[in-house]
N, CA, C and O atoms as a CHARMM CRD file, in Angstrom:
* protein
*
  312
    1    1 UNK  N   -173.81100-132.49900 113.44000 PROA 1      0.00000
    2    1 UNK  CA  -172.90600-131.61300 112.74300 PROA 1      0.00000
    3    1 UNK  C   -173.59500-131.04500 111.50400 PROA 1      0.00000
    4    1 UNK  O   -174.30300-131.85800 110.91000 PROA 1      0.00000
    5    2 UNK  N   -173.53100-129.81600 110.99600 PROA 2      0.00000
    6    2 UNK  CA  -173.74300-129.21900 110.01000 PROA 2      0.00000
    7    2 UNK  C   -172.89000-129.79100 108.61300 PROA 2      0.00000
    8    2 UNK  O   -171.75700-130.25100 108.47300 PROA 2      0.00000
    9    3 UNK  N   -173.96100-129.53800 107.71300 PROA 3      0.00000
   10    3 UNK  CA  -173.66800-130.20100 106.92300 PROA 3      0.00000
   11    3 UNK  C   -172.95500-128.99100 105.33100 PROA 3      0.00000
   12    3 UNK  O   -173.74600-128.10200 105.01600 PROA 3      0.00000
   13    4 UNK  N   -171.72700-129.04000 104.58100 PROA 4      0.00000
   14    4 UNK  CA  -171.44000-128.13800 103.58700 PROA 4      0.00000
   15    4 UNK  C   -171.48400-128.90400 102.79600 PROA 4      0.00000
   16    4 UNK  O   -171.60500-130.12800 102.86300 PROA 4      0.00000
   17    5 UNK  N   -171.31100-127.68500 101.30400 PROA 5      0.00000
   18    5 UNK  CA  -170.25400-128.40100 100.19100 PROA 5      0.00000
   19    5 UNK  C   -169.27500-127.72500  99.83400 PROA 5      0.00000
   20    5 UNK  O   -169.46800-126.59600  99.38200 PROA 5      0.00000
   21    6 UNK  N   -168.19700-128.16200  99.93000 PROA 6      0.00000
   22    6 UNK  CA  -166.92000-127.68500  99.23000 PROA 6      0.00000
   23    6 UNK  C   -166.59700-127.44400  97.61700 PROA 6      0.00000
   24    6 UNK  O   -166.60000-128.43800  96.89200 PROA 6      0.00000
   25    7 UNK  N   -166.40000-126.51600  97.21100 PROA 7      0.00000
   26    7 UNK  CA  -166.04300-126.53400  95.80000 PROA 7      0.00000
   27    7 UNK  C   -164.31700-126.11000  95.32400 PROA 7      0.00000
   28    7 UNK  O   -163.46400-125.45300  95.92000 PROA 7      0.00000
   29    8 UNK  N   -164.30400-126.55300  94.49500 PROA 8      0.00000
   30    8 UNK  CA  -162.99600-126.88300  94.10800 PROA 8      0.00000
   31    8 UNK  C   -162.35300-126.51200  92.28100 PROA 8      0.00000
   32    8 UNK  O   -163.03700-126.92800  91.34500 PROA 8      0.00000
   33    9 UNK  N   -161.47500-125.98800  92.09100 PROA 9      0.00000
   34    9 UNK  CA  -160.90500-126.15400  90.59800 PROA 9      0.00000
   35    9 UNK  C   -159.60500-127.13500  90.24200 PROA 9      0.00000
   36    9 UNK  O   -158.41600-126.82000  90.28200 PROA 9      0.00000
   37   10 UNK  N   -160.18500-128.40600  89.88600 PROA 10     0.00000
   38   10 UNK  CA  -159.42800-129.42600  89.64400 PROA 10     0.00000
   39   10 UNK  C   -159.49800-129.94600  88.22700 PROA 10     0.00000
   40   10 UNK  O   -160.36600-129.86300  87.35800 PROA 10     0.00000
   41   11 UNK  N   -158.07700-130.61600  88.28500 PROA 11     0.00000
   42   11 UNK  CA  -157.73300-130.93400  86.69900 PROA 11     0.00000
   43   11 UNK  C   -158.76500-132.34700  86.61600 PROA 11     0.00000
   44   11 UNK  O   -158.74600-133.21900  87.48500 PROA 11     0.00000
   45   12 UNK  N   -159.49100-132.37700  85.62500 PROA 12     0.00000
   46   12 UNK  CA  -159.91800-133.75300  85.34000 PROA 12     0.00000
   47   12 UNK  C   -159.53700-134.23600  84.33500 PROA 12     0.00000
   48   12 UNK  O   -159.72300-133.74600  83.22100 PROA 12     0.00000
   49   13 UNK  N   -158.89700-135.35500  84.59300 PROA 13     0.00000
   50   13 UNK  CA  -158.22100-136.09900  83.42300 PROA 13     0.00000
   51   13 UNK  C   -159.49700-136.87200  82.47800 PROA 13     0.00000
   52   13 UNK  O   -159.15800-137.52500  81.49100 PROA 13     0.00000
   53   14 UNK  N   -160.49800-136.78900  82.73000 PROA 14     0.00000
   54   14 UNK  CA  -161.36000-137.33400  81.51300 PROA 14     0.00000
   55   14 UNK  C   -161.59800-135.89900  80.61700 PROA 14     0.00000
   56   14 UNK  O   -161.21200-135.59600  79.48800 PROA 14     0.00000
   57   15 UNK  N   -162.20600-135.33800  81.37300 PROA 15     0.00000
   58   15 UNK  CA  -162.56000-133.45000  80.73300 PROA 15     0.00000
   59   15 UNK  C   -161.06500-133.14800  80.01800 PROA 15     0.00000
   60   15 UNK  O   -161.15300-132.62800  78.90500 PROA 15     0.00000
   61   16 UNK  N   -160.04900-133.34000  80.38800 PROA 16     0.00000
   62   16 UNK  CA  -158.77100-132.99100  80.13700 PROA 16     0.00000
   63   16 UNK  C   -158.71100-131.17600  80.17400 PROA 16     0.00000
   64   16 UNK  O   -158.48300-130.47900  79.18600 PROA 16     0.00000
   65   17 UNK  N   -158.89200-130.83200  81.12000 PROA 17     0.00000
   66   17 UNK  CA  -159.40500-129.36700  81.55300 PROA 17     0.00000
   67   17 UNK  C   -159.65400-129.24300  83.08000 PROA 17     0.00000
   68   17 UNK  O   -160.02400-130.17100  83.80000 PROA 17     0.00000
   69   18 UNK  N   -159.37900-127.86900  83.50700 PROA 18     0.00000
   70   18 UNK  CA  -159.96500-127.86000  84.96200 PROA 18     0.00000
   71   18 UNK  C   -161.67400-127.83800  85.31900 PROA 18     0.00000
   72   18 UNK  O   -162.35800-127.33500  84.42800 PROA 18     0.00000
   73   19 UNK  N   -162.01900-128.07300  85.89200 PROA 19     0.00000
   74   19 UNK  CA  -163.50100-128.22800  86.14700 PROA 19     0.00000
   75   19 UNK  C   -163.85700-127.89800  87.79600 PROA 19     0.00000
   76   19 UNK  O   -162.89900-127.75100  88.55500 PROA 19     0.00000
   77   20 UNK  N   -164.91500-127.81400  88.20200 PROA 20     0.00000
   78   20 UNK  CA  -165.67400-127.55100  89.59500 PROA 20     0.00000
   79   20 UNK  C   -165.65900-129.10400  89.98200 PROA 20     0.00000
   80   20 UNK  O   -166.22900-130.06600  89.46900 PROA 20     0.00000
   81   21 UNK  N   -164.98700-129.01700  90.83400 PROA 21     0.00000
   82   21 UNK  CA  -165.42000-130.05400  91.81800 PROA 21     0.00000
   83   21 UNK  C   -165.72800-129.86700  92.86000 PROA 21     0.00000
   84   21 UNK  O   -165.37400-128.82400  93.41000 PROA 21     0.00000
   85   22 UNK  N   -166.71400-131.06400  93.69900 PROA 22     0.00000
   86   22 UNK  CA  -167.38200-130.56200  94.87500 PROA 22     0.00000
   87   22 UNK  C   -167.53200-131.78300  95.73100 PROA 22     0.00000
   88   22 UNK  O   -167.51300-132.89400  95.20100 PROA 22     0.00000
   89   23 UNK  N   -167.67800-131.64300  96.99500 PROA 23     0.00000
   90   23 UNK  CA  -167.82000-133.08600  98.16400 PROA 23     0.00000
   91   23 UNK  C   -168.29800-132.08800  99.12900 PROA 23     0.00000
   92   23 UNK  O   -168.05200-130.88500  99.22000 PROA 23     0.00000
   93   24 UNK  N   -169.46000-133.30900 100.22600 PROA 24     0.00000
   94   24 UNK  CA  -169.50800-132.98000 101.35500 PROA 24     0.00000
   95   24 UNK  C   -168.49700-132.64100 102.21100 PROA 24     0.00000
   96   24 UNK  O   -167.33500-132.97400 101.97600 PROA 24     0.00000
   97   25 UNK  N   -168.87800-131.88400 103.37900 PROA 25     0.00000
   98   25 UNK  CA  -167.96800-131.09100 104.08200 PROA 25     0.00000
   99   25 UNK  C   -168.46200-131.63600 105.32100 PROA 25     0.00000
  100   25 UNK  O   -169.32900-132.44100 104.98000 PROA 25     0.00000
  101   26 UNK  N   -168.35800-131.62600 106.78500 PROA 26     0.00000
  102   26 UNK  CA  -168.89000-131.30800 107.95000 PROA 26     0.00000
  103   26 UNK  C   -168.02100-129.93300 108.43000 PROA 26     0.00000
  104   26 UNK  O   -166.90600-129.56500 108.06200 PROA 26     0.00000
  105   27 UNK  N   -168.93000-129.34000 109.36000 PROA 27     0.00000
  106   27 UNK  CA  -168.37800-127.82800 110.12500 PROA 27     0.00000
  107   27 UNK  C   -168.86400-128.41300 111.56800 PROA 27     0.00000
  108   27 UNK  O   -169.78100-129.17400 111.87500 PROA 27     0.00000
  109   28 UNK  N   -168.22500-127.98100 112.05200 PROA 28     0.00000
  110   28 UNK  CA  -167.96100-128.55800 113.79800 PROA 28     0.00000
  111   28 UNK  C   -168.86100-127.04700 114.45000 PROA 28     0.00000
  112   28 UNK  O   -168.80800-125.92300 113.95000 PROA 28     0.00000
  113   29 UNK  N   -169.43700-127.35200 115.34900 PROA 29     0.00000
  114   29 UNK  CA  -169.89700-126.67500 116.29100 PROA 29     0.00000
  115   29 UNK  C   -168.94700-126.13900 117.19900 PROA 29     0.00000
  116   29 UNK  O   -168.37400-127.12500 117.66300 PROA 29     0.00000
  117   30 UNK  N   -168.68600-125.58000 117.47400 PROA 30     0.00000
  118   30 UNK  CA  -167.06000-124.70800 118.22400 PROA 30     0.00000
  119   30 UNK  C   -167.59600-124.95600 119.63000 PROA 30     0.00000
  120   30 UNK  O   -167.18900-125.69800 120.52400 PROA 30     0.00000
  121   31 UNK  N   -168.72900-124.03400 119.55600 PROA 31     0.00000
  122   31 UNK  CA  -169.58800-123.65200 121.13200 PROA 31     0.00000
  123   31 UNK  C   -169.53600-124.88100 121.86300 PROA 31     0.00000
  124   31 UNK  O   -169.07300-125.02700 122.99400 PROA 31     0.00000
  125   32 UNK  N   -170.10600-125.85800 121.04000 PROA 32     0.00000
  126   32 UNK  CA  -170.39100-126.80900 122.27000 PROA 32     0.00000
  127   32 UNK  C   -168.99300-127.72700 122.59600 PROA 32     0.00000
  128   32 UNK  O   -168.91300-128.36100 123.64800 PROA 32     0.00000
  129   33 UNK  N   -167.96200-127.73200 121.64500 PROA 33     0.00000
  130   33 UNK  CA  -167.11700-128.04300 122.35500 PROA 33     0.00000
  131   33 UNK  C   -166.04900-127.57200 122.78300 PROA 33     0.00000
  132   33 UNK  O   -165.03900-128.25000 122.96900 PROA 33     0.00000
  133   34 UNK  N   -166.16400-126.07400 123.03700 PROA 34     0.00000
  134   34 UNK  CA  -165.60500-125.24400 124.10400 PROA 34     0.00000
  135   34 UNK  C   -166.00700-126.12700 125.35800 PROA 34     0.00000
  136   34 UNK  O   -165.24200-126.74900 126.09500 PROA 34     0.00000
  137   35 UNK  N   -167.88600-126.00300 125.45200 PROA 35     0.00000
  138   35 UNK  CA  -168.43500-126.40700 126.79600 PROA 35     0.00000
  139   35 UNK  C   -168.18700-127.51500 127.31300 PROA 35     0.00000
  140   35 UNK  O   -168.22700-127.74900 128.52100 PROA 35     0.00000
  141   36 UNK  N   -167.77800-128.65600 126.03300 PROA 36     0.00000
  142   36 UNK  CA  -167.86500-129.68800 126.84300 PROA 36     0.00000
  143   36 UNK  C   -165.88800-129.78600 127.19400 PROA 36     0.00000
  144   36 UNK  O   -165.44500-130.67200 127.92600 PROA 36     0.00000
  145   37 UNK  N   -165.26200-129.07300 126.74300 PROA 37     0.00000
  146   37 UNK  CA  -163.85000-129.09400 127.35800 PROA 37     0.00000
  147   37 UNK  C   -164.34800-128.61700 128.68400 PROA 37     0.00000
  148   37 UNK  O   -164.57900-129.21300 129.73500 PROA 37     0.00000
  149   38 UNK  N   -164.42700-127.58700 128.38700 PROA 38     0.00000
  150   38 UNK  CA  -164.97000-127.15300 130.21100 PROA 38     0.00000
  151   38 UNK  C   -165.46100-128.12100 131.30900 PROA 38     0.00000
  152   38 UNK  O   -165.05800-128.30100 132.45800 PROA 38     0.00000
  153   39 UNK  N   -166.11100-128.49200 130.84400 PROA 39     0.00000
  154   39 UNK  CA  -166.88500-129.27300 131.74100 PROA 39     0.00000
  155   39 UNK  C   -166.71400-130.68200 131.99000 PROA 39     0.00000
  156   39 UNK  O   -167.44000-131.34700 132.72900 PROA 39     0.00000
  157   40 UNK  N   -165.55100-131.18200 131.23000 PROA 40     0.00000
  158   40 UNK  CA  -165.07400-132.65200 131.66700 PROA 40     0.00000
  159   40 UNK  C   -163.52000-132.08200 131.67900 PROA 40     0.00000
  160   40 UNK  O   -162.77300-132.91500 131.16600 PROA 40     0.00000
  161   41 UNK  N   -162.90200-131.02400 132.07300 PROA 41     0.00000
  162   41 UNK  CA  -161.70900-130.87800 132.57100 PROA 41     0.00000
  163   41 UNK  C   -160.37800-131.09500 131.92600 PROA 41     0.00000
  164   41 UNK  O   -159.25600-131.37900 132.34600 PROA 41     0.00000
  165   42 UNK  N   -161.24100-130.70900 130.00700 PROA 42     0.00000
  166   42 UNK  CA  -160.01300-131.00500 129.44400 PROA 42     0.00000
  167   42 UNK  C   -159.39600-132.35600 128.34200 PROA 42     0.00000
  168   42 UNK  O   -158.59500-132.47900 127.41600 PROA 42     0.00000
  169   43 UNK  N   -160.56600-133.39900 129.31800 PROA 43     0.00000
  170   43 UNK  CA  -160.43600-134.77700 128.44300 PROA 43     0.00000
  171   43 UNK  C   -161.07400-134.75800 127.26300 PROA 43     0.00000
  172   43 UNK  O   -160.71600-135.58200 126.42100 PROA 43     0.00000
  173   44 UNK  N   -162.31200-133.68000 126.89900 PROA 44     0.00000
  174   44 UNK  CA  -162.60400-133.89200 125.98200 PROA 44     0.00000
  175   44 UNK  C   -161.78900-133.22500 124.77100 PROA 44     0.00000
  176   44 UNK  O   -162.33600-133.42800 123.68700 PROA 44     0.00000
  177   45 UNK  N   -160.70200-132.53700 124.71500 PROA 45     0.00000
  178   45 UNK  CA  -159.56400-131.87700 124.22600 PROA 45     0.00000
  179   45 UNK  C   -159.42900-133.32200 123.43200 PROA 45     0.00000
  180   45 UNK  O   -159.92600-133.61600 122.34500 PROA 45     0.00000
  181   46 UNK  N   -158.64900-134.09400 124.25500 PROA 46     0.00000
  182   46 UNK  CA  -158.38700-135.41700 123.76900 PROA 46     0.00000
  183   46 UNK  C   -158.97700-135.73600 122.50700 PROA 46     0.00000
  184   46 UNK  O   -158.35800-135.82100 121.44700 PROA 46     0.00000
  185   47 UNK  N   -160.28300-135.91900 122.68200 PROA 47     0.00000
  186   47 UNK  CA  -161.67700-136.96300 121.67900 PROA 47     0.00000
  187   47 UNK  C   -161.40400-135.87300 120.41100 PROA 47     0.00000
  188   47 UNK  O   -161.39600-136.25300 119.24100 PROA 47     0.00000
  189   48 UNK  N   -161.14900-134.26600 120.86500 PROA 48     0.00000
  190   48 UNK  CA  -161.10700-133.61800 119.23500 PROA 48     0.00000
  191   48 UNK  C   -160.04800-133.98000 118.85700 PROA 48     0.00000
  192   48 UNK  O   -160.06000-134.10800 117.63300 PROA 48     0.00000
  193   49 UNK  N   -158.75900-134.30400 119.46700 PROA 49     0.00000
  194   49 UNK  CA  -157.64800-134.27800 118.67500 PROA 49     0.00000
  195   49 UNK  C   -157.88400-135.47900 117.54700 PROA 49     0.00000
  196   49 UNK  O   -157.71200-135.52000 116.32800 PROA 49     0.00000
  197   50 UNK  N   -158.34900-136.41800 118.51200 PROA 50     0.00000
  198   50 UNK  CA  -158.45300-137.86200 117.10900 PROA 50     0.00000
  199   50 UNK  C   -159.72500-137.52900 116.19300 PROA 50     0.00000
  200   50 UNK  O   -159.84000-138.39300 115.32400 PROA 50     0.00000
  201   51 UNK  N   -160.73500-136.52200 116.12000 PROA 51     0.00000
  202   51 UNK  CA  -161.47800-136.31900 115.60900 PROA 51     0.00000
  203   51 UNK  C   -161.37100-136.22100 114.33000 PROA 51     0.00000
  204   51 UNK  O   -160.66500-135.23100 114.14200 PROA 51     0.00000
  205   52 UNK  N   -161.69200-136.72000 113.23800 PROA 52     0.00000
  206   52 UNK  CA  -161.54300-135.95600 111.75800 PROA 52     0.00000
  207   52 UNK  C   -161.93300-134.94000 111.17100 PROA 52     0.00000
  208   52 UNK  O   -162.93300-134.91200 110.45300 PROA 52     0.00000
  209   53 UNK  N   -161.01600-133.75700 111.46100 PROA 53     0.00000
  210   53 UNK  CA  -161.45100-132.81600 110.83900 PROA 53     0.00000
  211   53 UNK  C   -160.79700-132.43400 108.94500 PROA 53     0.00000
  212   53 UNK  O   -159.90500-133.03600 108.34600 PROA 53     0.00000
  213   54 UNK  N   -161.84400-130.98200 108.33100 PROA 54     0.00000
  214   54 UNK  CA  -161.59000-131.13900 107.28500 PROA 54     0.00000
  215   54 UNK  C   -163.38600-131.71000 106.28500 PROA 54     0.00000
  216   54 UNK  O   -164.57400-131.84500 106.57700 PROA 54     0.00000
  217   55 UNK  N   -162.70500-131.82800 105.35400 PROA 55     0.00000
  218   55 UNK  CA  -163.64100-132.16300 104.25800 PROA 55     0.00000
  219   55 UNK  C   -164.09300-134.07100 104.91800 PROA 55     0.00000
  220   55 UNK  O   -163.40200-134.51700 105.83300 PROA 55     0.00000
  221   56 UNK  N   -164.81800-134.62700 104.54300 PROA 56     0.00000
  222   56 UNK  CA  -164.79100-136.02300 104.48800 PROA 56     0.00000
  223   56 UNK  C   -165.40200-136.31600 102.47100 PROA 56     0.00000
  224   56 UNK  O   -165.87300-135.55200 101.62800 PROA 56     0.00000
  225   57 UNK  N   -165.07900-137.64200 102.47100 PROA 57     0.00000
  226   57 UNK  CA  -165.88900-137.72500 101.47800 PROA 57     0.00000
  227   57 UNK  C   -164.67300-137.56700  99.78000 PROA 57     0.00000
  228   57 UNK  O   -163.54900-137.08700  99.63200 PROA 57     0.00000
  229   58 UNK  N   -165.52300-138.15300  98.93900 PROA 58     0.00000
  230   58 UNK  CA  -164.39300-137.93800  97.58400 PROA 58     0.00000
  231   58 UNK  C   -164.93200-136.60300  96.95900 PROA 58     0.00000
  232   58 UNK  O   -166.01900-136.06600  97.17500 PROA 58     0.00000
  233   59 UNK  N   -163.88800-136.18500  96.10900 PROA 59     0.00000
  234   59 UNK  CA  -164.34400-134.92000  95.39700 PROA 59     0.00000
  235   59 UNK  C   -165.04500-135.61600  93.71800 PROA 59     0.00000
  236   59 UNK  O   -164.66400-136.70600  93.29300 PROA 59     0.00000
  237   60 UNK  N   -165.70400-135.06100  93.24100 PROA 60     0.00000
  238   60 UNK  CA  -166.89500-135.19400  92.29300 PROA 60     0.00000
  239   60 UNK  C   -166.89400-133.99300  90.95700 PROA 60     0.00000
  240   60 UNK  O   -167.51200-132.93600  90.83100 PROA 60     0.00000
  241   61 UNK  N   -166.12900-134.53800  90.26900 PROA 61     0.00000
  242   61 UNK  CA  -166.72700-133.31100  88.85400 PROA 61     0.00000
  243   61 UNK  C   -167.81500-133.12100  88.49000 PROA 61     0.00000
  244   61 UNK  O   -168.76400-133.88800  88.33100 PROA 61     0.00000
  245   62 UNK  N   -167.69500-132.04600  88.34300 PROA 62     0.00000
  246   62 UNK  CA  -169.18600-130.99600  88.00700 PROA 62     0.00000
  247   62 UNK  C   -170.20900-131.63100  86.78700 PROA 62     0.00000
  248   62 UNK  O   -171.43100-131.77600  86.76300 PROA 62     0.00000
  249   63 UNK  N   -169.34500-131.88200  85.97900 PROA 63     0.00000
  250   63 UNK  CA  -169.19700-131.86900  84.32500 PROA 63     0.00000
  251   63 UNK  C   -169.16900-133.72700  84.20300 PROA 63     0.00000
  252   63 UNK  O   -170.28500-134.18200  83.95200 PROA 63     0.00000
  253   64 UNK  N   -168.51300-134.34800  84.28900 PROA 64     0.00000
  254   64 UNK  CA  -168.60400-135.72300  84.06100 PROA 64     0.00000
  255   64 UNK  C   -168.68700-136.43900  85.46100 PROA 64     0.00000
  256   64 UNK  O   -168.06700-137.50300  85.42800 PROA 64     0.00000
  257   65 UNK  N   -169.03200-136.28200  86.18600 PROA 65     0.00000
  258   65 UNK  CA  -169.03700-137.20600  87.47400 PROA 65     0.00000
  259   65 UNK  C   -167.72700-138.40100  87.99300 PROA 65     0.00000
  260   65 UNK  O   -167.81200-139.44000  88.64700 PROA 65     0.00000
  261   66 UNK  N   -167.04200-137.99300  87.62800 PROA 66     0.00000
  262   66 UNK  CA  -166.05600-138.74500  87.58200 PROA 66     0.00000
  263   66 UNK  C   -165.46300-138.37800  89.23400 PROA 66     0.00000
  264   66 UNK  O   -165.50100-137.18800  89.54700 PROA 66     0.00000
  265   67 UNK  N   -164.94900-139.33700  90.22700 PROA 67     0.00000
  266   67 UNK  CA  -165.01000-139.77200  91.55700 PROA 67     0.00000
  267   67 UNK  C   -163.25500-139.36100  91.55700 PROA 67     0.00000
  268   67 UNK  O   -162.47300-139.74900  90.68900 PROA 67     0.00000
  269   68 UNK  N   -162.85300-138.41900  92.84400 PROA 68     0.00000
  270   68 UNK  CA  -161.39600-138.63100  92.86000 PROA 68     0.00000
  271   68 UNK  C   -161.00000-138.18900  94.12900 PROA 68     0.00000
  272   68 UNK  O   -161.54700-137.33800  94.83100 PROA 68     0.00000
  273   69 UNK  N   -159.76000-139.00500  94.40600 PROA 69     0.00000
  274   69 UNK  CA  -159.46100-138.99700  96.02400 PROA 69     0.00000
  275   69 UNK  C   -158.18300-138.39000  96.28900 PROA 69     0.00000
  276   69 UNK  O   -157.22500-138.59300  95.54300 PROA 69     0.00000
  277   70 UNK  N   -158.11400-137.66900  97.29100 PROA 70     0.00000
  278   70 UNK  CA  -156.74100-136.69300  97.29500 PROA 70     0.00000
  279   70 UNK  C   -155.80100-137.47600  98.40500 PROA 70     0.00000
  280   70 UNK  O   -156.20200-137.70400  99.54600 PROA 70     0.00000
  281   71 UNK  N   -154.07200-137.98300  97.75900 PROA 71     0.00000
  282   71 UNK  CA  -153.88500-138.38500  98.90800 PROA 71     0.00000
  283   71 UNK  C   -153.46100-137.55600  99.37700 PROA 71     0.00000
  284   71 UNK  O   -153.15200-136.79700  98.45900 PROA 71     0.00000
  285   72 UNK  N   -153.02100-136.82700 100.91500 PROA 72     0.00000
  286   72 UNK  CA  -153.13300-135.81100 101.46800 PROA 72     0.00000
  287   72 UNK  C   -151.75500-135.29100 102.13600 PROA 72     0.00000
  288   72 UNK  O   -151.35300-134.17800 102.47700 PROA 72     0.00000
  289   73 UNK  N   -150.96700-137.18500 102.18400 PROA 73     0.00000
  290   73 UNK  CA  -149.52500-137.05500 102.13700 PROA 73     0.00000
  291   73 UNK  C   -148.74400-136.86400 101.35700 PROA 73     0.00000
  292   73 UNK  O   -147.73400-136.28000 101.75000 PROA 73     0.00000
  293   74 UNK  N   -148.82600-137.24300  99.94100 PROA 74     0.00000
  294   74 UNK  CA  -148.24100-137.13300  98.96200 PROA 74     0.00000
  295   74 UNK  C   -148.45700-135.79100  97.99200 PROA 74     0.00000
  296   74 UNK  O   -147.57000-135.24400  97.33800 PROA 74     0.00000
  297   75 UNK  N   -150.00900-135.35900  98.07100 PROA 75     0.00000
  298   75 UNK  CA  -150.62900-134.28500  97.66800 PROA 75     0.00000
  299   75 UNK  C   -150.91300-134.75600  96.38700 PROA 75     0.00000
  300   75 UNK  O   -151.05300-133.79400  95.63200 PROA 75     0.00000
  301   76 UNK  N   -151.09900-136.11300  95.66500 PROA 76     0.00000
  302   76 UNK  CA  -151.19800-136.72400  94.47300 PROA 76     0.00000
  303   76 UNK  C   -153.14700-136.56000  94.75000 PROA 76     0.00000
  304   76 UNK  O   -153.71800-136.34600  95.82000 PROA 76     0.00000
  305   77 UNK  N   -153.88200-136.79100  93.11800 PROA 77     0.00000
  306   77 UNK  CA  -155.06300-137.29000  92.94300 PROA 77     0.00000
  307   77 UNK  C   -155.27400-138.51100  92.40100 PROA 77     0.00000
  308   77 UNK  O   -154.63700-138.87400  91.41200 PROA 77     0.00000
  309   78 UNK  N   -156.39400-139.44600  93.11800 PROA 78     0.00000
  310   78 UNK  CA  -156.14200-140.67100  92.67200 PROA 78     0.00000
  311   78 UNK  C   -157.39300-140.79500  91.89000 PROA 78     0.00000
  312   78 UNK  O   -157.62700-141.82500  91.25800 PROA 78     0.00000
């Protein structure tokens, strides 16, 4: 998988200000798993659904390094 970075304008509570934040990303190859749906009839549909897509990884201020995790249900930063 290809590898990004995501950037971001988030409040940092140490900075007490918004700042750049940034985390690794993965980007999915589309093509090949068009082909491989094709070619296993669909089951591999399946394997993407449980797949994690999205960002992985914590987000990272620019400015103080300070580590923060988004919960994604609540929409809180931890």
């Amino acid at each position: 998988m290809a590898k990004k970075v995501e950037q971001q304008l988030i409040f940092c509570p140490r900075e007490q200000r918004n700042t750049l934040f940034y985390r690794n990303a993965k980007s999915r190859n589309w093509i090949m798993h068009i082909i491989l749906v094709l070619f296993t009839g669909g089951l591999w549909l399946i394997a993407m659904l449980f797949m994690k897509s999205g960002g992985s990884g914590v987000w990272t201020c620019s400015q103080c390094g300070k580590e923060m995790i988004e919960d994604k249900k609540a929409g809180n930063w931890f």
